[in-house]
C-alpha positions in Angstrom: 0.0 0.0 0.0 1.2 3.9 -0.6 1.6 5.9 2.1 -2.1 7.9 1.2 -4.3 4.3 1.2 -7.1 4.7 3.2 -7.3 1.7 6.3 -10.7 1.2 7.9 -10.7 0.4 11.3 -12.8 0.3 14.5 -13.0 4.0 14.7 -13.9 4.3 10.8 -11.5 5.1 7.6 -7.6 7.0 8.0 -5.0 8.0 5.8 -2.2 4.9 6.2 0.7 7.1 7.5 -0.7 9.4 9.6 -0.6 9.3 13.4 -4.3 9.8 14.5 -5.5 10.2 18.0 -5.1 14.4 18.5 -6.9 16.8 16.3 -5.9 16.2 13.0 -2.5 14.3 12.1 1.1 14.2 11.9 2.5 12.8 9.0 4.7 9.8 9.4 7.3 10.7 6.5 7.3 14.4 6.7 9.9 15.4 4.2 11.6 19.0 4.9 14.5 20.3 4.5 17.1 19.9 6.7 20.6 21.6 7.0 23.8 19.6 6.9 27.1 20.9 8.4 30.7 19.0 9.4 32.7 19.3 12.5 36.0 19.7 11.6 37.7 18.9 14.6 41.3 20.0 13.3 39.7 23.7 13.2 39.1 23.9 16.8 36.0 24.3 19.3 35.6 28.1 18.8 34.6 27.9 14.9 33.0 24.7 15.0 30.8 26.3 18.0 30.0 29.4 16.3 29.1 27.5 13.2 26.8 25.1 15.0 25.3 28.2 16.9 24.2 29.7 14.0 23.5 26.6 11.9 21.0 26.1 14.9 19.5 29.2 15.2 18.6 29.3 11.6 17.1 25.7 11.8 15.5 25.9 14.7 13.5 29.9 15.3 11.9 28.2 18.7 15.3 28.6 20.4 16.6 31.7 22.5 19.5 32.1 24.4 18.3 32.4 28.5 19.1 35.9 29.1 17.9 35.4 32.7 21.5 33.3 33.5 23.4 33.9 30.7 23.6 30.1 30.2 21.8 27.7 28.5 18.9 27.9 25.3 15.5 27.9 26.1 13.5 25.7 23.8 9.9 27.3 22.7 7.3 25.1 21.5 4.4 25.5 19.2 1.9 24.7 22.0 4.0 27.4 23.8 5.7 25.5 26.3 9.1 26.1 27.6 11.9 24.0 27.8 15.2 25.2 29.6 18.3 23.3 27.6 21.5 23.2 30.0 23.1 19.9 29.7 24.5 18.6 26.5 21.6 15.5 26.2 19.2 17.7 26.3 21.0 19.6 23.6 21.7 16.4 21.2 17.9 15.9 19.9 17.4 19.0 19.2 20.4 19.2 16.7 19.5 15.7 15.0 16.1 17.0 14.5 17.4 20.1 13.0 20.7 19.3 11.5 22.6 16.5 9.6 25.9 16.9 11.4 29.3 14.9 10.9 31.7 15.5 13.3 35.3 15.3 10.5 38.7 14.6 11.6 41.5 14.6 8.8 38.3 14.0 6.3 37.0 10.9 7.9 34.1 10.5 9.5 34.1 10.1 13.0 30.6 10.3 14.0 27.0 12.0 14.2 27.5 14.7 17.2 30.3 15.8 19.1 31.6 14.7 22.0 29.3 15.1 25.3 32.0 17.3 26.6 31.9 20.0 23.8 28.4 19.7 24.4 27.9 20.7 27.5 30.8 23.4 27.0 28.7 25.0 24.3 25.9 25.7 26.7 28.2 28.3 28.6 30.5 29.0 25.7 29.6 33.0 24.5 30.6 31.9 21.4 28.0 29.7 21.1 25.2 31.0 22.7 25.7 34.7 21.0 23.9 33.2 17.7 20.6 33.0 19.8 18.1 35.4 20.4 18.1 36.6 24.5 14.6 35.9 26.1 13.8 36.5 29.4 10.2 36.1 29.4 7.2 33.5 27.6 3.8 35.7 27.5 1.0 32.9 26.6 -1.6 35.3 27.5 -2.1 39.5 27.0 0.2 40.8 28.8 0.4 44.7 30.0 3.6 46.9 29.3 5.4 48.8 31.9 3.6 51.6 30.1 0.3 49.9 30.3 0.4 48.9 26.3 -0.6 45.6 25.5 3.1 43.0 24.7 2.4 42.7 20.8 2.7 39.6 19.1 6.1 37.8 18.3 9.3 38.8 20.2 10.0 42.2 21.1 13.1 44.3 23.3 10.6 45.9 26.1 11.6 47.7 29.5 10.8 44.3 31.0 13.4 42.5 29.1 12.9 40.4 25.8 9.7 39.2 25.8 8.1 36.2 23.4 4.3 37.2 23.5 2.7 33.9 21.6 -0.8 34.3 23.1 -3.8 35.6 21.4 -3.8 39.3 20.5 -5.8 41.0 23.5 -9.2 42.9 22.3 -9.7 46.3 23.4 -13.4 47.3 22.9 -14.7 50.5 22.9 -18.5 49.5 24.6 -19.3 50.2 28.3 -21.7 47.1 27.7 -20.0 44.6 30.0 -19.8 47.2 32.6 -23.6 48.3 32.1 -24.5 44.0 32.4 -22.1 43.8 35.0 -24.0 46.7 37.1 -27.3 45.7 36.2 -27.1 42.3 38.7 -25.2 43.9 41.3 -27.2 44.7 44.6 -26.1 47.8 46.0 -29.0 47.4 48.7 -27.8 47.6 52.4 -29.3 46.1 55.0 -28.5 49.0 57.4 -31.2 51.6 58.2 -30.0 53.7 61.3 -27.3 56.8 59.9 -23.8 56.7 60.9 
């Protein structure tokens, strides 16, 4: 069967190849493009760093460097979850998902990622970690400004630091209608009768 044969089950005809169970699906054999790069070892950790870094950061637009220590990425998902990276096994996935990597030595191949040393190195190397955006701060919901603006979309430089604002875009209306509703089943009554 191809890869778009339709397979009836007990819960009624899918795609063959797609992951069902969520809303909608994730294809099985998603085919994008992926950057490839070498590690040439004999040219030393700081250009093979800096290369990675921003091989990385152009693969990858959901990492930022963590501005709040200075060390480490911080890993943004589409659902908008965070994920802090400081230790190099944390940091391997995300460059096989985003990179084809060869780590080169005298022009033989010597493996798929570098060492877990240079790994771990790279998450408090400047040289590194200077190819990522700074972020100090994930808005998922409206969020007000030191000078009680509304955090726009996307990432922005603010007086609070840089800020990823991936919630919804907050709605200013210009009604006194939910104030009016609001009033309308309030009971200012008081039970008191005698004056103060």
């Amino acid at each position: 069967m191809n890869q778009g044969a339709i397979v009836n089950d007990q819960k009624g005809p899918r795609k063959k190849g797609i992951v069902g169970g969520v809303t909608g699906g994730i294809a099985l054999h998603e085919k994008r493009r992926t950057q490839k790069m070498s590690w040439k070892i004999e040219l030393g950790a700081r250009r093979n760093y800096r290369l990675l870094g921003m091989r990385l950061a152009k693969a990858n637009k959901g990492l930022y460097r963590n501005s709040n220590t200075g060390k480490g990425l911080i890993h943004v998902l589409t659902s908008g979850d965070i994920r802090h990276i400081t230790k190099g096994a944390q940091l391997a996935p995300i460059i096989v998902d985003a990179l084809v990597l060869k780590v080169m030595k005298e022009g033989k191949v010597m493996g798929e990622l570098p060492t877990a040393a240079h790994l771990n190195a790279m998450l408090s190397a400047e040289t590194f970690l200077r190819q990522f955006r700074p972020l100090d701060q994930v808005a998922k919901n409206p969020l007000y400004l030191s000078d009680f603006s509304f955090a726009q979309p996307g990432y922005q430089d603010s007086d609070e630091g840089y800020l990823l604002s991936i919630g919804p875009e907050p709605q200013v209306v210009e009604s006194m209608e939910t104030i009016h509703r609001f009033l309308d089943v309030m009971d200012f009554q008081t039970t008191r009768t005698a004056p103060m």
